[in-house]
C-alpha beads as a LAMMPS data file, in Angstrom:
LAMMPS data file: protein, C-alpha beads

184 atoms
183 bonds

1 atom types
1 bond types

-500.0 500.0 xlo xhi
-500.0 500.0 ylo yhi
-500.0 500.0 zlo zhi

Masses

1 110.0

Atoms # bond

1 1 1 220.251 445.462 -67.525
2 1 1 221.616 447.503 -70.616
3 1 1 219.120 451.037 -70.590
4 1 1 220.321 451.487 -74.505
5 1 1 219.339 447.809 -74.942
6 1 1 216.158 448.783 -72.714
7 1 1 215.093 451.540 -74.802
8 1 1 215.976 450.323 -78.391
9 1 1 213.440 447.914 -77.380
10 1 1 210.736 450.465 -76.120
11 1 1 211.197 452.278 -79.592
12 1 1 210.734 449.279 -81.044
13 1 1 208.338 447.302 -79.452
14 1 1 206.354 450.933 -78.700
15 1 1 206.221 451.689 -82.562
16 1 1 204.081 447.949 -82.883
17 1 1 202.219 448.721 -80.632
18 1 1 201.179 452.024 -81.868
19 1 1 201.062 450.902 -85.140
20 1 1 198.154 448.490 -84.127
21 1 1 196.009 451.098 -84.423
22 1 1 196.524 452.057 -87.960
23 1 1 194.538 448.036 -88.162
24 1 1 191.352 448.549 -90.785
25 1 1 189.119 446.905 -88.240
26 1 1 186.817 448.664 -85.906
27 1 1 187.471 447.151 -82.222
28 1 1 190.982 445.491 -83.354
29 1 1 193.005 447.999 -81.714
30 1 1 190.757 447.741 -78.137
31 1 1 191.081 444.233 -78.374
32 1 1 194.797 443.698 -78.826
33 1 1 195.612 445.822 -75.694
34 1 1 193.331 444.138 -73.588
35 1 1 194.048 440.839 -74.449
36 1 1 197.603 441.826 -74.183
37 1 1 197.222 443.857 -71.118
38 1 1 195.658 440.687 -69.332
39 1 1 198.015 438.176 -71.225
40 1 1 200.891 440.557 -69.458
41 1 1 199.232 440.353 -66.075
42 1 1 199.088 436.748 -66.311
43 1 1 202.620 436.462 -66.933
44 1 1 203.666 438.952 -64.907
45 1 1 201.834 436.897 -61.396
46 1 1 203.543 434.058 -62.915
47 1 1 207.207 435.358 -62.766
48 1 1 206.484 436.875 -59.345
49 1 1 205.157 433.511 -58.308
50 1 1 208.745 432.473 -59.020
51 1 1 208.250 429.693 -62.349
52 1 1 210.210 430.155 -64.824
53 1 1 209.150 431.220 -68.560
54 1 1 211.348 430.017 -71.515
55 1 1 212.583 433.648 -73.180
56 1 1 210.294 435.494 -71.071
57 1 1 212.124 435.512 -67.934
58 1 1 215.232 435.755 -69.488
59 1 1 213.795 438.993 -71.708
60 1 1 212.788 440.243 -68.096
61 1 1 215.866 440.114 -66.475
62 1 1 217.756 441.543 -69.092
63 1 1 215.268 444.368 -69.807
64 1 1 213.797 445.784 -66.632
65 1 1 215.770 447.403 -64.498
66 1 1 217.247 446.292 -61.262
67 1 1 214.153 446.315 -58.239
68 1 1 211.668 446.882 -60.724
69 1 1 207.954 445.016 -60.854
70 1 1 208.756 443.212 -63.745
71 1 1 206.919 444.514 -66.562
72 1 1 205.350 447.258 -64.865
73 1 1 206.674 449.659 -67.693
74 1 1 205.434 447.680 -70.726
75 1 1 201.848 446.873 -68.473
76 1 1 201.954 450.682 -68.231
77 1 1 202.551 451.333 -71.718
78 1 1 199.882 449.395 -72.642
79 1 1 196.905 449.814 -70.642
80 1 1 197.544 454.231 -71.812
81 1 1 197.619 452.644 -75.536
82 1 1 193.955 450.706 -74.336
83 1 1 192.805 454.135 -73.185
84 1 1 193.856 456.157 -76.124
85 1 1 192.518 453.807 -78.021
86 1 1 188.649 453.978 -76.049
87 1 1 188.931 457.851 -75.685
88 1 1 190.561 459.040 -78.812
89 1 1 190.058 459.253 -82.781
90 1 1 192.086 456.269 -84.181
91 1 1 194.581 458.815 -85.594
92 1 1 194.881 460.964 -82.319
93 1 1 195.916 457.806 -80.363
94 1 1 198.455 456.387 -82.751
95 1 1 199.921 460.113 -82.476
96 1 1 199.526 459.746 -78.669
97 1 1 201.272 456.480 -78.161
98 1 1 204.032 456.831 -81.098
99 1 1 205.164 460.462 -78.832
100 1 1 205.878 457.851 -76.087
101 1 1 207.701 455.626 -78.119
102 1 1 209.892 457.824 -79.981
103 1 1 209.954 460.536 -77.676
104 1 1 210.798 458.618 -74.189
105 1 1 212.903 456.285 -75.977
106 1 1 215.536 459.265 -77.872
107 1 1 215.168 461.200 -75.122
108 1 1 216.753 458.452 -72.485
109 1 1 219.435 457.211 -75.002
110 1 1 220.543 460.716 -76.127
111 1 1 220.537 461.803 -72.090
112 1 1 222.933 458.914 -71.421
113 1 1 225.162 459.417 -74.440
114 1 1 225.262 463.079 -74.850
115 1 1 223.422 464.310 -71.740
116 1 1 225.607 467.211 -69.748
117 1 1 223.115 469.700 -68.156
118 1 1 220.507 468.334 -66.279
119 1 1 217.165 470.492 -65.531
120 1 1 214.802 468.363 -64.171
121 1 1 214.132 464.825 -62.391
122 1 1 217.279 463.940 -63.464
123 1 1 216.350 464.091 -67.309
124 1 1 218.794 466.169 -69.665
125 1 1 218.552 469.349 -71.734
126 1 1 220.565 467.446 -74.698
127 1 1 218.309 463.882 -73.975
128 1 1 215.074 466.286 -74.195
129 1 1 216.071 468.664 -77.194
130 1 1 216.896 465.204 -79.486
131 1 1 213.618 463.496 -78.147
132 1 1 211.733 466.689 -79.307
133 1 1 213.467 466.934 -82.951
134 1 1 213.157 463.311 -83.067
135 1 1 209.322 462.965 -82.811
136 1 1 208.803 466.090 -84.622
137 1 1 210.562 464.654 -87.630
138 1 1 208.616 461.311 -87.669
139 1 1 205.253 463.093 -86.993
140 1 1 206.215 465.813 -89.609
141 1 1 204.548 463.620 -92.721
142 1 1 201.762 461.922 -90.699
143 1 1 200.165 465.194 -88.962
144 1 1 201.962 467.612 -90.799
145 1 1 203.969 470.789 -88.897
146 1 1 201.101 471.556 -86.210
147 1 1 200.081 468.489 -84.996
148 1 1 204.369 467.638 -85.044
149 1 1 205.175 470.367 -82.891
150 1 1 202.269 470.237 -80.627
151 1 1 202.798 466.436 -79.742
152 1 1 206.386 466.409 -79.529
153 1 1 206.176 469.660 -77.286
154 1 1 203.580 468.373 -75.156
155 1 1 205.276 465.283 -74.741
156 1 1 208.585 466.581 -74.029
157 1 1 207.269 469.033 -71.473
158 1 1 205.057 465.775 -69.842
159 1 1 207.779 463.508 -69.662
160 1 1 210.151 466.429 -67.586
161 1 1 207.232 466.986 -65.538
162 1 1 205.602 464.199 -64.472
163 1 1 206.435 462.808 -60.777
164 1 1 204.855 459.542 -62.278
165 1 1 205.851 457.161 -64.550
166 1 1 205.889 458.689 -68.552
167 1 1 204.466 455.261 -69.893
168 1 1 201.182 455.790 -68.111
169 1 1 200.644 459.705 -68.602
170 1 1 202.309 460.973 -72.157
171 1 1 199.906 459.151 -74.321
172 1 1 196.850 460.427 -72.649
173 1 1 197.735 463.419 -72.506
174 1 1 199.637 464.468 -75.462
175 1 1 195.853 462.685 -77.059
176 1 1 193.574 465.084 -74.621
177 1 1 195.894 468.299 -75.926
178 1 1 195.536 467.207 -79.949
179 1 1 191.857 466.965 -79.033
180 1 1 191.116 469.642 -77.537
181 1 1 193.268 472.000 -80.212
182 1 1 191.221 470.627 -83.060
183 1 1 193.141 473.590 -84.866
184 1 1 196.195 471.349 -84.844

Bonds

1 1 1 2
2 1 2 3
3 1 3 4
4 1 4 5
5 1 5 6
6 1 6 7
7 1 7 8
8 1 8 9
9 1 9 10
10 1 10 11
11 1 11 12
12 1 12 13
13 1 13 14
14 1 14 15
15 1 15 16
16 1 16 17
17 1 17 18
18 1 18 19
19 1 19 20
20 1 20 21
21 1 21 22
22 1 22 23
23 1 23 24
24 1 24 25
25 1 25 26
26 1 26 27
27 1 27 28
28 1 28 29
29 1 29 30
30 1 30 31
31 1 31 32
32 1 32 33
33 1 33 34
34 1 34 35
35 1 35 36
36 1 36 37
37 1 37 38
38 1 38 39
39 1 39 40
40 1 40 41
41 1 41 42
42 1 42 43
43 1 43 44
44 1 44 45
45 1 45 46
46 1 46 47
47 1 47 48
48 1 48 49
49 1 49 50
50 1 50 51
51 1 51 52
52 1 52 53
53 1 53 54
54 1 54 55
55 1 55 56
56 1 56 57
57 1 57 58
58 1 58 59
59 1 59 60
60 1 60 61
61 1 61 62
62 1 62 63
63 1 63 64
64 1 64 65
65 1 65 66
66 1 66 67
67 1 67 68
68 1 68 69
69 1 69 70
70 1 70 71
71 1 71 72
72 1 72 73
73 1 73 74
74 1 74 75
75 1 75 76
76 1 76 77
77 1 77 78
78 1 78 79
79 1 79 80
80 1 80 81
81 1 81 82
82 1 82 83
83 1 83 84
84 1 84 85
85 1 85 86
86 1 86 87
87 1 87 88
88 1 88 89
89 1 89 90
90 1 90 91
91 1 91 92
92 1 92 93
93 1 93 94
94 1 94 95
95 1 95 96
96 1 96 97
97 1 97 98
98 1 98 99
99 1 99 100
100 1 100 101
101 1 101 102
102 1 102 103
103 1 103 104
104 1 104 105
105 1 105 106
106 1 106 107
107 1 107 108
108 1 108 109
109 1 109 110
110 1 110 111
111 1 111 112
112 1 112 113
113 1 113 114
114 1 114 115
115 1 115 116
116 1 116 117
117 1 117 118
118 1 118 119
119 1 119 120
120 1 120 121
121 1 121 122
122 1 122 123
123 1 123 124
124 1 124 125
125 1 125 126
126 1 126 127
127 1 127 128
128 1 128 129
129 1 129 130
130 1 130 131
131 1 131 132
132 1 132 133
133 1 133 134
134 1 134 135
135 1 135 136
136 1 136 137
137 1 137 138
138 1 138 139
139 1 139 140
140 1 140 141
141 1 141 142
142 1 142 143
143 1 143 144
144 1 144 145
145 1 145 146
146 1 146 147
147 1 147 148
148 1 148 149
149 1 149 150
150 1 150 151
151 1 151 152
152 1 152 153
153 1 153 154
154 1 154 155
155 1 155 156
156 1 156 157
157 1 157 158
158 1 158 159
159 1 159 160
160 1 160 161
161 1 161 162
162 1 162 163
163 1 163 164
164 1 164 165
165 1 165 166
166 1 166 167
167 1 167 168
168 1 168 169
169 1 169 170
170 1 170 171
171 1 171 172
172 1 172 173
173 1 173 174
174 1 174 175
175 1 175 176
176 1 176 177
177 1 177 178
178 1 178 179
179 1 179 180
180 1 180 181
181 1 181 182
182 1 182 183
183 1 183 184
C-alpha cells in the first residue's frame, strides 16, 4: 500500500463524492450514498468471502492499508456523506464532506512529507497547519472567509482529536458547528 497513492485517491474520490450534492435534484444526493453505501457492503462481504473482483480487489489491495477491513474507510466516508446529506442544508453538507476530503487528505500527505513535530495521535503540526490552509483556500470562494475558517478549524481540531476514525466524525460535525453558527 502507497499512503500518498492512498490519499491522492481520498482527495479525489472524496471531492466526487461531495460534489454529488451540488446535483439539482431533490433526493439525488440521499440516494447515491445509499445505493453506494449498500453496493459497498455488498462488495465488501464478497471480498471477505474470499472471490475475487476484476479491478476491485486489486484497487483494495493496493489502497487499504495492511490489516485493514477492506473498505471500511471509504464505507465510513460514505455513510457520514448519507448523514450530512439527511441532517444538513445541501450546502452545509457539501462543506461538511469536502473538509474531509481536502482536509484529511493534505493533512496525511504533508505529515509524511514534511511532518517533524508531532502533537497528537501521531498526526503532525506541519501535516495539520497545510490541511488547515489547504481547505481554507478551497472553501474561501464557496462560503466566503467565515464559513472557510470555521470548517477548516473545526475540522483540523476534529481530526487531532478524535480517538475514532476521521471519515466517520469530521463531516458531521464540522456540518452540526456551521449549523449551529448560522452567523458563519
Amino acid at each position: 500500500m502507497n499512503e500518498y497513492r492512498r490519499q491522492a485517491a481520498h482527495l479525489v474520490i472524496g471531492t466526487g463524492v461531495a460534489a454529488i450534492l451540488l446535483l439539482p435534484f431533490p433526493g439525488a444526493a440521499t440516494l447515491i450514498y445509499a445505493s453506494g453505501l449498500l453496493g459497498g457492503l455488498v462488495l465488501i462481504e464478497t471480498l471477505i468471502r474470499g472471490y475475487h473482483i476484476p479491478g476491485i480487489s486489486e484497487l483494495v489491495a493496493d489502497l487499504e492499508r495492511d490489516g485493514a477491513f477492506p473498505g471500511k474507510g471509504s464505507m465510513y466516508f460514505v455513510a457520514s456523506a448519507l448523514f450530512c446529506s439527511i441532517a444538513f442544508t445541501a450546502e452545509t453538507a457539501f462543506v461538511a464532506v469536502l473538509s474531509l476530503a481536502i482536509l484529511d487528505a493534505v493533512a496525511t500527505m504533508a505529515g509524511l512529507r514534511f511532518g517533524r513535530h508531532t502533537i497528537i495521535n501521531g498526526r503532525t503540526l506541519e501535516g495539520s497547519v497545510s490541511g488547515f490552509v489547504a481547505l481554507s483556500i478551497i472553501l474561501l470562494p464557496i462560503g466566503g472567509p467565515a464559513v472557510a475558517l470555521t470548517a477548516s478549524g473545526v475540522a483540523a481540531v476534529v481530526e487531532l482529536l478524535t480517538p475514532i476514525d476521521d471519515n466517520l466524525v469530521i463531516p458531521p460535525i464540522v456540518g452540526l458547528v456551521l449549523t449551529l453558527l448560522p452567523a458563519v
